[in-house]
C-alpha positions as CSV (number, residue, x, y, z in Angstrom):
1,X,116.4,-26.7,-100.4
2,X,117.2,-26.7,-96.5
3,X,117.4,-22.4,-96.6
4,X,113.6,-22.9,-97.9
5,X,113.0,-25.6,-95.2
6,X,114.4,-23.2,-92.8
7,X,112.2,-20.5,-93.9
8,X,109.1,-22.4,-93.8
9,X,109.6,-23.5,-90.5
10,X,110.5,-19.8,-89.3
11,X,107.2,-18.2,-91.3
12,X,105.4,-21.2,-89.2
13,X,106.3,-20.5,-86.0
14,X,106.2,-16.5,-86.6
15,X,102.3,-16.8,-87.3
16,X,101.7,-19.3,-84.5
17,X,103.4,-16.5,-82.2
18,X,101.2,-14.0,-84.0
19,X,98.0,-15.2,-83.4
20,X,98.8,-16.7,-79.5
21,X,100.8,-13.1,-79.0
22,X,99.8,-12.7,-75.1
23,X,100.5,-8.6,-75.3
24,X,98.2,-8.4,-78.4
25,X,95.7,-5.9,-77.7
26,X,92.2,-8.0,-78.3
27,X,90.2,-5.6,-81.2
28,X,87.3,-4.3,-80.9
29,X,83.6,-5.6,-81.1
30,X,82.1,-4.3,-84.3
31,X,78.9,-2.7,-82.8
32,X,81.7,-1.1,-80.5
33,X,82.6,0.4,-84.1
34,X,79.8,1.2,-85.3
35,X,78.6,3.5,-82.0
36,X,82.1,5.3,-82.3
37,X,81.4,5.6,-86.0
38,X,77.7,7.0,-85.3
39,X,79.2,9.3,-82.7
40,X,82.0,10.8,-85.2
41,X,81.4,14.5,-85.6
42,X,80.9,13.8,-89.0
43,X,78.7,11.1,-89.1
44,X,76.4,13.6,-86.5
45,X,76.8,16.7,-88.9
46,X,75.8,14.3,-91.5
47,X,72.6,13.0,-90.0
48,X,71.8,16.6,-89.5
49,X,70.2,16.8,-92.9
50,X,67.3,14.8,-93.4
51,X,68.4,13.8,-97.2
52,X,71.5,12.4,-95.8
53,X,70.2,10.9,-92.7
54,X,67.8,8.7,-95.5
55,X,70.9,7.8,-97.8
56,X,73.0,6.9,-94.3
57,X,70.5,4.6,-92.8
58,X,68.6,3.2,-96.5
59,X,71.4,2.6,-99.2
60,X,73.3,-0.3,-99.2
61,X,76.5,1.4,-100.2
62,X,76.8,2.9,-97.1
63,X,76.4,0.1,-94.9
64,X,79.4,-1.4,-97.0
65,X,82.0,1.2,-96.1
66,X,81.7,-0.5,-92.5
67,X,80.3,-3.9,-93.7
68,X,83.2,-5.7,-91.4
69,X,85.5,-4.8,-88.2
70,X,88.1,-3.7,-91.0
71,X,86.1,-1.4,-93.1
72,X,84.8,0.0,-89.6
73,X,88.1,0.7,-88.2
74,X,89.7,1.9,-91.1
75,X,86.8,4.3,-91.7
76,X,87.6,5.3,-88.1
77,X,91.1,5.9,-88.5
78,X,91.6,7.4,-92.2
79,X,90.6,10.7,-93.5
80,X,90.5,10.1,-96.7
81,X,88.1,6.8,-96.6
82,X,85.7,8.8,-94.4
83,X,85.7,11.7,-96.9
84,X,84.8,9.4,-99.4
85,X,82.1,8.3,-97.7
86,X,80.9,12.0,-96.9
87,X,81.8,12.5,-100.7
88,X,78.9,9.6,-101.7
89,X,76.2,10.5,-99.2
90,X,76.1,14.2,-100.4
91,X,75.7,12.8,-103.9
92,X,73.2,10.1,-103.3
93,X,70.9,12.7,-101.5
94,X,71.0,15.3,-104.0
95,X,70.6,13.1,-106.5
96,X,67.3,12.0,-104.5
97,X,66.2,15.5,-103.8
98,X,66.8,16.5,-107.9
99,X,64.2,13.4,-108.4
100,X,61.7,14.7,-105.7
101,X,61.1,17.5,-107.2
């Protein structure tokens, strides 16, 4: 019962230090995120086709892969969640070219 005590007070003060952590680099605002998202090579080459440039600015899928600063940064950072992304747009606007014509 005290090693639990003990551990509760540790995992208590370990999160106060975590959030008042002075050296802690202050993230990033999410438009900040979302410009450095827009300007990705990808995103541009992307935007390049016009069926794509509809499905990146109109469907509601899209707009969830960076919904928060955590889906925005990780879709910054990791390969694989951006080419998943990619993966959906290029889907979404051949499935909306097949229906136009």
């Amino acid at each position: 019962m005290f090693l639990i005590g003990i551990l509760v007070v540790v995992a208590i003060f370990a999160e106060i230090f975590h959030r008042l952590n002075p050296w802690k680099k202050p993230e990033p605002a999410y438009e900040e995120l979302v410009a450095q998202i827009k300007e990705a090579d990808w995103y541009r080459e992307l935007a390049r086709d016009e069926a794509c440039r509809h499905v990146l600015e109109n469907d509601p899928h899209v707009q969830a892969y960076y919904a928060s600063t955590y889906e925005a940064q990780r879709l910054l950072a990791q390969e694989g969640f951006q080419l998943g992304l990619i993966d959906y747009v290029k889907e979404q606007a051949a499935k909306s070219q097949a229906k136009s014509h």
